[in-house]
N, C-alpha and C positions, 0 to 999 in steps of 0.2 A: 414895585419900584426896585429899581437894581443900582447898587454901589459897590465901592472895593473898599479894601481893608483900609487903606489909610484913608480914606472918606470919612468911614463909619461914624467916629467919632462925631463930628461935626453934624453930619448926619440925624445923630440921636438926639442933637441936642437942639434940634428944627420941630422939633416930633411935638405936639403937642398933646399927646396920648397915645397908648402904646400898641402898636399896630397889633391883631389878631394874632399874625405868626410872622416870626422871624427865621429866614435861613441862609446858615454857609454851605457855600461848598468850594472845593478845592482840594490841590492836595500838596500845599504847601503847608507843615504842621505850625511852625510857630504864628504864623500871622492867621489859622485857621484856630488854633487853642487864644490866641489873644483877644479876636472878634467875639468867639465865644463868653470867654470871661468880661469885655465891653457892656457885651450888649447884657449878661446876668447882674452885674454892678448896675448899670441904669436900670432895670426892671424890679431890682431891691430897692432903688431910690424912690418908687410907686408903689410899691407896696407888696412886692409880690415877693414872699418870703419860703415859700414852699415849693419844694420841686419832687416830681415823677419823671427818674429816668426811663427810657425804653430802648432796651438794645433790640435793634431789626434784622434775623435773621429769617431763614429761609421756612420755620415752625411760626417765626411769629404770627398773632391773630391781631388783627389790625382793631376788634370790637375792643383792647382793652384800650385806646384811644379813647372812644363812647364814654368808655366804661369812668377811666380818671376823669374824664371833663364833666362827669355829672354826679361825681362823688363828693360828697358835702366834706368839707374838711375840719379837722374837731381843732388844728393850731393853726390855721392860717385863712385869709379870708379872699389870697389872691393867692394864686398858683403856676407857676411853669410847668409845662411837659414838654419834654426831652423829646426828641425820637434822632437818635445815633443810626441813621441809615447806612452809612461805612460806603462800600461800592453795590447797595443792596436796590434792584431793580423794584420797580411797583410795577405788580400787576394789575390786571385788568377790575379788579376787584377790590385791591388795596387802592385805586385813584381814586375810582368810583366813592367810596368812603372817607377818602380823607376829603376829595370836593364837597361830599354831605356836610362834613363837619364844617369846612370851612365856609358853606354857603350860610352857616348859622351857628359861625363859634362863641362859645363862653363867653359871657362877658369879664368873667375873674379869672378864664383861663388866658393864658398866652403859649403858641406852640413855638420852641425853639428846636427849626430843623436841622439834621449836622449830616452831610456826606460830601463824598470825594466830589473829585470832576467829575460834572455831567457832561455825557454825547449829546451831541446834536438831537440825538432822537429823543433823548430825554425833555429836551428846552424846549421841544416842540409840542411835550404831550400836553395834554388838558389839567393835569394837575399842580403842575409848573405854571402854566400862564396864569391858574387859582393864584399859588402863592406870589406868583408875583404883582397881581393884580391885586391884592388885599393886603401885602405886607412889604416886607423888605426884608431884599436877596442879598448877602454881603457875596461878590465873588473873587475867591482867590487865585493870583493868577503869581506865580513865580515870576523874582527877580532877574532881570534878565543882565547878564555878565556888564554890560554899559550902563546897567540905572543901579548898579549896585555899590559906587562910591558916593552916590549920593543916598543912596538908603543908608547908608553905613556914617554919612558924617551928620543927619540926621539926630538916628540914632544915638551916635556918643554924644552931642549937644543935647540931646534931651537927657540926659546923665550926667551933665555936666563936666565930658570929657570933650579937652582939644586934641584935635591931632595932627600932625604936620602931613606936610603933601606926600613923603616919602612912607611916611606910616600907616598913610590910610593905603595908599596905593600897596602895599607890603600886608597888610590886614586882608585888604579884599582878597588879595591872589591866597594867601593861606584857609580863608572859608569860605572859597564859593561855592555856590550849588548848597550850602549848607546854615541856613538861617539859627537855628537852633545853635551852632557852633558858634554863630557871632555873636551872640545874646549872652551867652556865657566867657567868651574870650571878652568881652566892652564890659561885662561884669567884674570880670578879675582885673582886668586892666585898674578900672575903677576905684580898686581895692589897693590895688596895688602902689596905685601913684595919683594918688587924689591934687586936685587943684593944682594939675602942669598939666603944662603941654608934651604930650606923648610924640618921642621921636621913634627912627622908625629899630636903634639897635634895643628901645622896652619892649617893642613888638617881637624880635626876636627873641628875645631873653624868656618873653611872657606865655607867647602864641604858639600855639603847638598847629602843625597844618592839616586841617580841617576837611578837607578839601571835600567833595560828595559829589559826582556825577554819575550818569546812567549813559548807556551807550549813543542815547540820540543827544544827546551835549556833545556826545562825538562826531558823531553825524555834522553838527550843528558848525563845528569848529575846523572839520573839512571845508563844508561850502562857503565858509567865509574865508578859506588860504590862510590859518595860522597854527603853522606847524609846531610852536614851540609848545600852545594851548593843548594839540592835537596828544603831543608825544606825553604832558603831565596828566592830562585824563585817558589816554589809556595805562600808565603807570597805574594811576590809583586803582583803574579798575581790576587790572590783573590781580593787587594784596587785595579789593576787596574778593577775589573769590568768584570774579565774573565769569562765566566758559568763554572761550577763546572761539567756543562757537558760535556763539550769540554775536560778538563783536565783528567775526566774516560775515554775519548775516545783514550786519547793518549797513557798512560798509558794501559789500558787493549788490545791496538792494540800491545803493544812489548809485552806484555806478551801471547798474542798468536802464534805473528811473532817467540817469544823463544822457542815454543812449536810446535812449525812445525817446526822449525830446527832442533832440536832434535830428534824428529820422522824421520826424514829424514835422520839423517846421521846415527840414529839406524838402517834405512834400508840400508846403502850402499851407497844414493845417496852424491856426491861431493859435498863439502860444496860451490864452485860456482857457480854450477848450482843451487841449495838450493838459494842463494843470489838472483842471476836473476829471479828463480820463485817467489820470497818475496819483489822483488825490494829494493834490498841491495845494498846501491852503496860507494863508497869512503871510507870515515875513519868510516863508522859505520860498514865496514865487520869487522876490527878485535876487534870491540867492544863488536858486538853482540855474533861473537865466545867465546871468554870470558866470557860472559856473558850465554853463553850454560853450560859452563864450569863446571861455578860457586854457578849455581841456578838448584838444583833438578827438577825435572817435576813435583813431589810429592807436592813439594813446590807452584810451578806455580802454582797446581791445585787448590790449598789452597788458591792462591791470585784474582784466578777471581770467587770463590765463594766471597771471599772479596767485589771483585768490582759489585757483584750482591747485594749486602748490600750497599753498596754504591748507586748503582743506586736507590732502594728504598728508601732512605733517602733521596736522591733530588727529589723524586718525592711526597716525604711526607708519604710513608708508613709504614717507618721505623722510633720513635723514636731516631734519632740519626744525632749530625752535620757533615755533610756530606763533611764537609773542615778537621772536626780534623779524619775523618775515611780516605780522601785522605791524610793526612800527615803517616798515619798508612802504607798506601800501600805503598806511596814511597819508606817510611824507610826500609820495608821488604824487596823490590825491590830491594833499594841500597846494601843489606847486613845486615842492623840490625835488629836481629833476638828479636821480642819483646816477643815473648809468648801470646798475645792478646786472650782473651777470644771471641770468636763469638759472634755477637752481636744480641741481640731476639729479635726478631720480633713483 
């Protein structure tokens, strides 16, 4: 059975004994550290007061599994094991073994599984369809920029804070991308100004900006045209330390992915199959159609000569900072049309 974080709860509380094995994955940490601790508080509520971690790394031997599930315990009569998989693959011999076990687990054991996002190929293996056919999957999936004022007012009502429209709206833009930062800023808040309603100059006063993205937020905030979104997360990325090369990479990969779609549906071929050949999956199909829509080819052509001026600049051949020529492309990207003179070589 498969649920999400904010399920869960509700979830455990349907159970009427505790399934064999429990797993997150994800790689959102606080609502992945929170599920965890959920689900460990309701399995102490049964009884199970002992736990064997196991960290899964590339030496691990998958028989100490066996080994803790059959080991008599001298302080506790129910048991948790751990297994912290992180981003750690099963092989062909570690599935094989865990489906042993779970074709005939412990009845005082309970397996609590922990790793990152699974691939597709993952969800698909024989050991996966085990646990989710015997137990329950919590999956985490990131807040996405529009469900994150309501995660956020949520949030403070369950803490017992208010917040006014311009505060939460001022909250959100200073921690996004960063769960863990609003958990601690609605903490302090909390502290700070109990039993009011929070306007939004506490937030300033209070909130330090949080901010957390990764280059495909950037991505992300291209193909939806908003450049103001575009120009703050690449600021952050640049103090966080990002290369300037990785950020031409992502950027001049949709501006090609836009240009073989185009050519494609110039020729007739369906814009699905187009997706499949480009690895277009979920809410960036109807982004990137939009985004064919809305950006000439003429234009595109225009922008990865850009990003070949770009590339020379970080490689020092080019006169020119190569952070304010990447704010130049975003902006193109997102829709503002600057006029920018080419820049000599």
């Amino acid at each position: 059975m498969k649920t999400r974080a904010e399920q869960l709860n509700a979830q455990l509380q349907r159970l009427t004994s505790p399934a064999p094995v429990f797993m997150i994955t994800g790689d959102e940490p606080l609502q992945h550290a929170e599920s965890c601790d959920a689900i460990r508080a309701w399995l102490r509520q049964a009884g199970f007061t002992e736990r064997d971690v196991m960290h899964v790394d590339a030496g691990f031997s998958w028989e100490r599994l066996l080994e803790s599930a059959n080991a008599l315990s001298l302080f506790a009569d129910r048991k948790i094991i751990e297994l912290r998989l992180g981003s750690q693959k099963l092989d062909k011999q570690a599935s094989a073994l865990l489906q042993r076990y779970l074709d005939n687990p412990a009845p005082d054991n309970v397996l609590l599984i922990q790793a990152d996002r699974l691939d597709a190929g993952a969800k698909k293996s024989a050991w996966f369809k085990q646990v989710e056919k015997c137990g329950l999957v919590v999956e985490i999936w990131p807040v996405e920029p529009e469900q994150l004022p309501q995660w956020m007012s949520q949030r403070a009502a369950a803490q017992g804070l208010q917040l006014s429209g311009d505060a939460l709206q001022l909250l959100c833009a200073r921690i996004e991308g960063n769960l863990l930062a609003a958990k601690q800023e609605l903490d302090k808040l909390n502290l700070l100004y109990p039993n009011q309603t929070i306007d939004a100059e506490q937030v300033v006063e209070a909130v330090a900006d949080s901010s957390r993205y990764d280059i495909f937020a950037l991505s992300d905030a291209v193909l939806m045209r908003d450049p103001a979104r575009c120009q703050k997360i690449l600021q952050v990325l640049r103090q966080e330390g990002i290369e300037a090369t990785l950020v031409l990479w992502a950027l001049t990969r949709e501006i090609r992915t836009l240009l073989n779609l185009q050519r494609g549906l110039a020729s007739g071929v369906p814009y699905d199959t187009l997706c499949q050949r480009e690895k277009i999956w979920g809410k960036r199909k109807p982004l990137m159609r939009k985004a064919c829509q809305q950006t000439p080819a003429a234009r595109l052509e225009g922008l990865l000569v850009l990003s070949h001026d770009i590339d020379l600049a970080i490689k020092g051949q080019l006169n020119s900072c190569p952070w304010l020529l990447l704010s130049s492309l975003t902006l193109e990207l997102s829709g503002c049309q600057l006029g920018l003179p080419h820049p000599v070589h």
